[in-house]
MMTF fields as JSON, N, C-alpha, C and O atoms, coordinates in Angstrom:
{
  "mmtfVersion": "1.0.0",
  "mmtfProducer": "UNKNOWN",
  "numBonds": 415,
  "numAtoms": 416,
  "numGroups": 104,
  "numChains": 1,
  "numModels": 1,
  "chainsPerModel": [1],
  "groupsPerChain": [104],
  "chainIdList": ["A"],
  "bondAtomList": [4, 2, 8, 6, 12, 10, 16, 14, 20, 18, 24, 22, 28, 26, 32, 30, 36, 34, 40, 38, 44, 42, 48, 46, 52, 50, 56, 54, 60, 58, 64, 62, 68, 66, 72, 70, 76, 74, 80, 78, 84, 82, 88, 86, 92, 90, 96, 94, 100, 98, 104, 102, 108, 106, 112, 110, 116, 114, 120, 118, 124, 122, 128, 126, 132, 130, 136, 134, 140, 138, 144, 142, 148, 146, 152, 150, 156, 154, 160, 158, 164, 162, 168, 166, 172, 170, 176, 174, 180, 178, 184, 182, 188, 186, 192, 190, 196, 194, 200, 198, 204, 202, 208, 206, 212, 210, 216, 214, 220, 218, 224, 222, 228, 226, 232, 230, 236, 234, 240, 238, 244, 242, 248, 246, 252, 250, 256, 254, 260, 258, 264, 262, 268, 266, 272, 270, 276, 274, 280, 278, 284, 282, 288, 286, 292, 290, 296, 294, 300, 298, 304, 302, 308, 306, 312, 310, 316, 314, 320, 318, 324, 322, 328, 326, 332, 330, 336, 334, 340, 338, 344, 342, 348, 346, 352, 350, 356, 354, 360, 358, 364, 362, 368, 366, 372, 370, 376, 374, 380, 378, 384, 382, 388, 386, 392, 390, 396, 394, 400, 398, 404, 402, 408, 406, 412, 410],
  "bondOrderList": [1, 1, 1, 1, 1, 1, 1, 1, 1, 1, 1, 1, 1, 1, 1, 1, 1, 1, 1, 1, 1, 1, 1, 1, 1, 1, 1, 1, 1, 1, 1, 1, 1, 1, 1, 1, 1, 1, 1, 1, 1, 1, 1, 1, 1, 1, 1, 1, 1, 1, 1, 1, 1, 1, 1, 1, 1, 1, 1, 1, 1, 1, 1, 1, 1, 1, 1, 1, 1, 1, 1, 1, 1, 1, 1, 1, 1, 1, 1, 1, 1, 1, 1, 1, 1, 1, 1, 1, 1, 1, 1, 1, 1, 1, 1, 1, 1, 1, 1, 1, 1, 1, 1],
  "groupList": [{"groupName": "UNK", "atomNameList": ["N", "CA", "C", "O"], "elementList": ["N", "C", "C", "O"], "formalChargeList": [0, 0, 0, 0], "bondAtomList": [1, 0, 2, 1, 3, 2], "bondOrderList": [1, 1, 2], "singleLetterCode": "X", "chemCompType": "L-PEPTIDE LINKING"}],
  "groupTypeList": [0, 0, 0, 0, 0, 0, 0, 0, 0, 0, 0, 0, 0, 0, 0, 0, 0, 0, 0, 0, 0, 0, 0, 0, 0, 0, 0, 0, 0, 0, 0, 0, 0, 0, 0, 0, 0, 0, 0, 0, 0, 0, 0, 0, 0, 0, 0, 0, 0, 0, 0, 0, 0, 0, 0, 0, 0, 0, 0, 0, 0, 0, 0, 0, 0, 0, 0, 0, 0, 0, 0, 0, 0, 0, 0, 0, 0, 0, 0, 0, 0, 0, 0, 0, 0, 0, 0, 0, 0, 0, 0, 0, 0, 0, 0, 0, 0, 0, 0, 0, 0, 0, 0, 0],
  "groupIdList": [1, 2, 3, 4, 5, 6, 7, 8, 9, 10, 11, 12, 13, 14, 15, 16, 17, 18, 19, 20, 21, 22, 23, 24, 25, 26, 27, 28, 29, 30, 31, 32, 33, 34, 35, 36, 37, 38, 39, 40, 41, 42, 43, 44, 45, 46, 47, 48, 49, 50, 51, 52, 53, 54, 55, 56, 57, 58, 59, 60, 61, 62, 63, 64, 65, 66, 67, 68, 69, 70, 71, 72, 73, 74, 75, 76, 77, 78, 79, 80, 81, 82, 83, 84, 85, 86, 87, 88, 89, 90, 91, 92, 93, 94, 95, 96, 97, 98, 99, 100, 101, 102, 103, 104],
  "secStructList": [7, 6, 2, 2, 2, 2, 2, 2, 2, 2, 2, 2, 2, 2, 2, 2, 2, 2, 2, 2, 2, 2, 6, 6, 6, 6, 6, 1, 1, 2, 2, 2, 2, 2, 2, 2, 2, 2, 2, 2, 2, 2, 2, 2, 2, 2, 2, 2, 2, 6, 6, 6, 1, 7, 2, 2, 2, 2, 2, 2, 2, 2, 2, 2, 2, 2, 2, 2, 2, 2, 2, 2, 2, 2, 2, 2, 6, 1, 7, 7, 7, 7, 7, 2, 2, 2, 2, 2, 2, 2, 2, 2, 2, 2, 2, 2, 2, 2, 2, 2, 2, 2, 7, 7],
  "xCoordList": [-121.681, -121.336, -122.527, -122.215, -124.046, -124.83, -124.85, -124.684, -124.986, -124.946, -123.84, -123.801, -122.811, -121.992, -121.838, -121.031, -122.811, -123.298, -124.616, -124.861, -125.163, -126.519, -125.846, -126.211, -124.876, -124.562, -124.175, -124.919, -123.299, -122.809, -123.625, -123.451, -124.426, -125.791, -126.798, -127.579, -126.654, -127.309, -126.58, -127.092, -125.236, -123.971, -124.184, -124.175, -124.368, -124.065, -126.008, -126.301, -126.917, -127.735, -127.903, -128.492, -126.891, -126.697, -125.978, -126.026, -125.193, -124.262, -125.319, -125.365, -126.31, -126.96, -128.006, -128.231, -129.007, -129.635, -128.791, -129.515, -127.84, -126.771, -126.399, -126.48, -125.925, -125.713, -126.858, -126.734, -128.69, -129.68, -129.947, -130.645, -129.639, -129.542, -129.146, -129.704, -127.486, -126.412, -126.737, -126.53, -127.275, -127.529, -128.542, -128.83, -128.754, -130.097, -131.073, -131.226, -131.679, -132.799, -131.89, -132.32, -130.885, -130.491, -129.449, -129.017, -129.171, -128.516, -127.346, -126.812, -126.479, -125.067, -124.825, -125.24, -123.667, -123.414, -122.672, -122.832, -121.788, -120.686, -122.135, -122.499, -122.912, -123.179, -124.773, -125.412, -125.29, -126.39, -125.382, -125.974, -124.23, -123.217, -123.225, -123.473, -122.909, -122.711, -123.87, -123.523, -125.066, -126.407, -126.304, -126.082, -126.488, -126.692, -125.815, -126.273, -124.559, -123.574, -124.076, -124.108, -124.508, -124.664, -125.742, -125.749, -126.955, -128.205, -128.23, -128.759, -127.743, -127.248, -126.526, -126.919, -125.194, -125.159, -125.773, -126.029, -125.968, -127.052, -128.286, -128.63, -128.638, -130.04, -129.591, -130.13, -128.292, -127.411, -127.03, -126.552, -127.215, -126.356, -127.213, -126.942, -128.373, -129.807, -130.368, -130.778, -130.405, -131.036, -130.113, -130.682, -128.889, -127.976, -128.193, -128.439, -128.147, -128.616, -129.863, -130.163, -130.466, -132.2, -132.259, -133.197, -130.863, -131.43, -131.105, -131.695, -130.024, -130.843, -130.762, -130.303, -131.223, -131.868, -133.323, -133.576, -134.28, -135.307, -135.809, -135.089, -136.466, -136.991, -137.353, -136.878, -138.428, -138.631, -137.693, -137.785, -136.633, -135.483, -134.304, -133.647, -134.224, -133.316, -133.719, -133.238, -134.369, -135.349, -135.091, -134.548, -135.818, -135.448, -133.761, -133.382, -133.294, -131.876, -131.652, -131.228, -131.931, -130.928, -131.729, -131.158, -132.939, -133.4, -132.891, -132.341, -132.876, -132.347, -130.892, -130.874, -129.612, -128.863, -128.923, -128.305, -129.494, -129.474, -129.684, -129.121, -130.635, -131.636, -130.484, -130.02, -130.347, -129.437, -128.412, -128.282, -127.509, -126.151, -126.817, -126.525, -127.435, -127.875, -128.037, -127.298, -129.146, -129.091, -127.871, -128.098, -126.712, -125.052, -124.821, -124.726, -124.642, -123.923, -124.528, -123.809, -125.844, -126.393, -126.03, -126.269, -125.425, -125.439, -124.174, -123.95, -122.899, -121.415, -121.384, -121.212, -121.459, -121.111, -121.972, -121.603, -123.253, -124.046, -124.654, -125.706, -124.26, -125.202, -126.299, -126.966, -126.588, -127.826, -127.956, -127.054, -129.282, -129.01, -128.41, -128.42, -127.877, -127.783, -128.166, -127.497, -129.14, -129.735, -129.843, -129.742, -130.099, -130.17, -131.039, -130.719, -132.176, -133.715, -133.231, -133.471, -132.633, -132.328, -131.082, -131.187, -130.081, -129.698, -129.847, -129.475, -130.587, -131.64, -132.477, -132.68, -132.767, -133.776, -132.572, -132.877, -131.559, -130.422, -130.324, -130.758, -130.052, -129.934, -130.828, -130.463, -132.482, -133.234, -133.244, -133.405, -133.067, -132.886, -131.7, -131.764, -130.844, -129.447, -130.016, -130.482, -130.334, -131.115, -131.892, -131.561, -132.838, -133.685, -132.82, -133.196, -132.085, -131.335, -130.712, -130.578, -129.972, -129.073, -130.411, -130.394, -131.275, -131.961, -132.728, -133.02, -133.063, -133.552, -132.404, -132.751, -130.716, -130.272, -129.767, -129.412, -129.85, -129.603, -130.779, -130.798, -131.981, -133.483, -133.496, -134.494, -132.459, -132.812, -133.161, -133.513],
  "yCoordList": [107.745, 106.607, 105.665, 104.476, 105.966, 105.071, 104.401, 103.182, 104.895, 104.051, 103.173, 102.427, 103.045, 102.368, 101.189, 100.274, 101.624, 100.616, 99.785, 98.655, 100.31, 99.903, 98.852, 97.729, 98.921, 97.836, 96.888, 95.956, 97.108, 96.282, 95.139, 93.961, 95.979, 95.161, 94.272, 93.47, 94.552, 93.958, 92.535, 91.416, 92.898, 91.831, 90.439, 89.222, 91.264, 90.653, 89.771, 88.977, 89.979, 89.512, 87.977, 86.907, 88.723, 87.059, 86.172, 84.956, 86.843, 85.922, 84.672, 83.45, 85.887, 84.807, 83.947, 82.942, 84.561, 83.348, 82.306, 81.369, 82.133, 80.915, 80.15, 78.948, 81.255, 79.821, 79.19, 78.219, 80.323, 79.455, 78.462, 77.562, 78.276, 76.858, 75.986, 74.952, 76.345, 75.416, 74.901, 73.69, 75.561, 74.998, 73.722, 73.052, 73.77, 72.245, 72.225, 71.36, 73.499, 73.789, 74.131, 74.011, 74.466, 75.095, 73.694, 73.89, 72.787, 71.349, 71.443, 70.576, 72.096, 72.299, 73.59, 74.599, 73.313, 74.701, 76.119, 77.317, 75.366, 76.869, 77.476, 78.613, 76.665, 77.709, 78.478, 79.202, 78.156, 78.231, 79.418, 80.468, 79.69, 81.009, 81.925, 83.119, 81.272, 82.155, 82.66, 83.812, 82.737, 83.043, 83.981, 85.18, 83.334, 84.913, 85.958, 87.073, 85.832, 87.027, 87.844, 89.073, 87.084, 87.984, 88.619, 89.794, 88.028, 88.604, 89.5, 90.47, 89.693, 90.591, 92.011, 93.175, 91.384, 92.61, 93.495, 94.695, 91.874, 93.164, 94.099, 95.28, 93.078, 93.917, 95.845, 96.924, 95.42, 96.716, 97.554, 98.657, 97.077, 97.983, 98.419, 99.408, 97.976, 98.587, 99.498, 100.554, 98.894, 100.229, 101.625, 102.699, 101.521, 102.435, 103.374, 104.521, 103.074, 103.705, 104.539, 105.555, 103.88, 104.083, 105.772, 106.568, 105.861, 107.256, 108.304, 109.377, 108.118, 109.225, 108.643, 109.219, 107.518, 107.292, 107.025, 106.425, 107.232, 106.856, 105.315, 104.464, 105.007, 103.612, 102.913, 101.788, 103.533, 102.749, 102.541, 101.546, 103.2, 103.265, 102.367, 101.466, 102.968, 102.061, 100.809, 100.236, 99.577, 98.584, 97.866, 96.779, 99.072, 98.137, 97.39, 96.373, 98.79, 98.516, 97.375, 96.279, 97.649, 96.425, 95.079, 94.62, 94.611, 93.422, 93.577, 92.519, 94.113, 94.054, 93.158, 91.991, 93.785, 93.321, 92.306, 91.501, 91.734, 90.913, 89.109, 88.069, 89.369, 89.11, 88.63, 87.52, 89.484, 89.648, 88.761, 87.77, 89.007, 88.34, 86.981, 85.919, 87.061, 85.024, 84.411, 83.524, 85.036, 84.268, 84.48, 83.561, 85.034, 84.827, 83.986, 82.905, 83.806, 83.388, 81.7, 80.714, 81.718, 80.268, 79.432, 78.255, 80.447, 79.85, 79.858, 78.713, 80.441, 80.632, 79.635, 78.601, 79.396, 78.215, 77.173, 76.39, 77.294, 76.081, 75.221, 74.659, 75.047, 74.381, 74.872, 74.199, 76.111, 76.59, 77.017, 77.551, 76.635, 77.134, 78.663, 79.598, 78.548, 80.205, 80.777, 81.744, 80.46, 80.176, 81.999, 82.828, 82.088, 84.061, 84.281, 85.172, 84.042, 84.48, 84.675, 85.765, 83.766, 84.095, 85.12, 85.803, 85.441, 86.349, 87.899, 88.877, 87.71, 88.979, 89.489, 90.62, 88.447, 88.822, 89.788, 90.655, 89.376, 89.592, 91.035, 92.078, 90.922, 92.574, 93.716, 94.882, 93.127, 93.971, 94.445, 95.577, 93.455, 93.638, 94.674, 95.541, 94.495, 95.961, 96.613, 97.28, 96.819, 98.111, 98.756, 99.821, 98.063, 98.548, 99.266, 100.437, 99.084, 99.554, 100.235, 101.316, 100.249, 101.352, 102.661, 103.539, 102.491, 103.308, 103.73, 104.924, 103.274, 103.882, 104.415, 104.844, 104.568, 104.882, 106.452, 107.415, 106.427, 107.862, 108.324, 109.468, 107.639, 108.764, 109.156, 109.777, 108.911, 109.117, 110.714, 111.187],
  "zCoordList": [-70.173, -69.345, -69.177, -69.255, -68.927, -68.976, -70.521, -70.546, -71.458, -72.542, -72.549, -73.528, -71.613, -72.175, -70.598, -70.432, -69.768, -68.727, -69.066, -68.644, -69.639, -70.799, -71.442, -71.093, -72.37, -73.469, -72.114, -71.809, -71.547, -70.932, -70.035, -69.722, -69.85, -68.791, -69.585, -69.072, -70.986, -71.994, -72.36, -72.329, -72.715, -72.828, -71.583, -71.764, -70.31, -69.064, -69.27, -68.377, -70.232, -70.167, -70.793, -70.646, -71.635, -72.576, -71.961, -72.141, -71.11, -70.312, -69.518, -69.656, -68.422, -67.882, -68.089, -67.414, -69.552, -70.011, -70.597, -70.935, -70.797, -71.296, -70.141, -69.886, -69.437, -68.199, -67.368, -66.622, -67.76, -67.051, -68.084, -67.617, -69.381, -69.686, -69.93, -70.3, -69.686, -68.975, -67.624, -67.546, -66.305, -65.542, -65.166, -64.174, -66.001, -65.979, -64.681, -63.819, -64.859, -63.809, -62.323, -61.176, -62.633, -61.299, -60.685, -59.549, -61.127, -60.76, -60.954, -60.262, -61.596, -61.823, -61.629, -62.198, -60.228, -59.668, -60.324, -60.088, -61.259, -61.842, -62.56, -62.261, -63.499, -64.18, -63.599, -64.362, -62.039, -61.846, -61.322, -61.573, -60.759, -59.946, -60.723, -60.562, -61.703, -63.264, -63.324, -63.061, -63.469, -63.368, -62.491, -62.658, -61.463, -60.329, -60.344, -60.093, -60.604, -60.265, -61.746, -61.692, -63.202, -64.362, -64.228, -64.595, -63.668, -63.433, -62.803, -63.345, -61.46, -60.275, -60.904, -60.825, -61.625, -62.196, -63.39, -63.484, -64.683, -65.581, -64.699, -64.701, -64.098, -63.352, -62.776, -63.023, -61.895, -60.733, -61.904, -61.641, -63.646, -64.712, -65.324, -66.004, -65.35, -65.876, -65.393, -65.876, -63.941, -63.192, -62.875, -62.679, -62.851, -62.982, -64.018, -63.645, -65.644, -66.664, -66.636, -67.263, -65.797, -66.402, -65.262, -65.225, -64.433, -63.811, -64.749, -64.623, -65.921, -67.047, -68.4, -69.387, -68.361, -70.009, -69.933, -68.888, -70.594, -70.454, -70.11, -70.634, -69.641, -69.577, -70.576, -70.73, -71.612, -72.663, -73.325, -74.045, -73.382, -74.878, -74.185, -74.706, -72.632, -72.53, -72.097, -73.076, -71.222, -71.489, -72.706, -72.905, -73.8, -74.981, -76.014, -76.595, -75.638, -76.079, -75.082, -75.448, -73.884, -72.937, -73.882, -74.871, -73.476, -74.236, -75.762, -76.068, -76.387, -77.809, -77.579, -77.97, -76.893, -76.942, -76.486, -77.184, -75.371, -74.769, -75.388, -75.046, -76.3, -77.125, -78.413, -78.675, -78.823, -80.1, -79.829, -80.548, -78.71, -78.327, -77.916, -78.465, -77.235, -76.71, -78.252, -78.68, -79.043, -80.079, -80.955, -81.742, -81.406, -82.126, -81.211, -81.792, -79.891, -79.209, -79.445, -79.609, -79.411, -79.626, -81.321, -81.593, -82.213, -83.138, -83.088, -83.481, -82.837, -83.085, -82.191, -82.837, -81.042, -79.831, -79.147, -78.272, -79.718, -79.227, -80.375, -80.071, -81.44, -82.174, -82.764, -83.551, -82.431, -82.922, -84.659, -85.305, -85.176, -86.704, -86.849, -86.048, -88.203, -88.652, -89.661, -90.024, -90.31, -91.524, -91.5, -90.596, -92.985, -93.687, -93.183, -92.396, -93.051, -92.349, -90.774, -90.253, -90.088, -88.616, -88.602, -87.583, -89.257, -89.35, -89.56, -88.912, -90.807, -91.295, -89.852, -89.409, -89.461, -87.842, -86.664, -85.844, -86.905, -86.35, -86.743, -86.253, -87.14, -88.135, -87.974, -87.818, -88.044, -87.941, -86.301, -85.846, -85.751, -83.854, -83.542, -82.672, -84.208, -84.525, -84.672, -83.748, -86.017, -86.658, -85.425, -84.904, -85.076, -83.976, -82.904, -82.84, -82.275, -80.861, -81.566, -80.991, -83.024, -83.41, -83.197, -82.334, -84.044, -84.084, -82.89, -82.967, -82.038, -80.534, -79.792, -78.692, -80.119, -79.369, -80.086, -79.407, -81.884, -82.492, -82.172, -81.718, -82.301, -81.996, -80.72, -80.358, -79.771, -78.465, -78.341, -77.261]
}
């Protein structure tokens, strides 16, 4: 069950760096709300996990995903490039959390 509050808190990470830069420094309210309630909870879903996954492994998986999904999410829905090299980067950031979560 924590690994699967882990992903989720990771997911809920991408959520809220997107809406802190939808919010335009905090000036537009839905998405500065959107911010706090995702932050609030990735944060309440991290620390939940972390009472039995390790810290380093889990930490990193959470930023991995977090990380991983803001940037798909910046290229599928914001304009962002998607060039093979930023993908490949994509991949290796998988690779990584796949692999910290079988080496666990």
């Amino acid at each position: 069950m924590a690994w699967l509050i882990l992903a989720i808190s990771g997911l809920l990470e991408s959520v809220w760096a997107i809406a802190l830069s939808r919010s335009a420094g905090f000036t537009r309210p839905i998405p500065s709300a959107v911010f706090a309630v995702a932050l609030v909870a990735s944060m309440g879903g991290l620390a939940y996990a972390l009472r039995s996954i390790p810290v380093g492994t889990g930490y990193a998986v959470w930023v991995g995903i977090g990380a991983a999904g803001t940037a798909l999410a910046g290229m599928l829905f914001l304009g962002e490039p998607s060039t093979l090299l930023r993908l490949l980067s994509l991949l290796l950031v998988v690779a990584g959390v796949v692999g910290l979560k079988v080496f666990h």
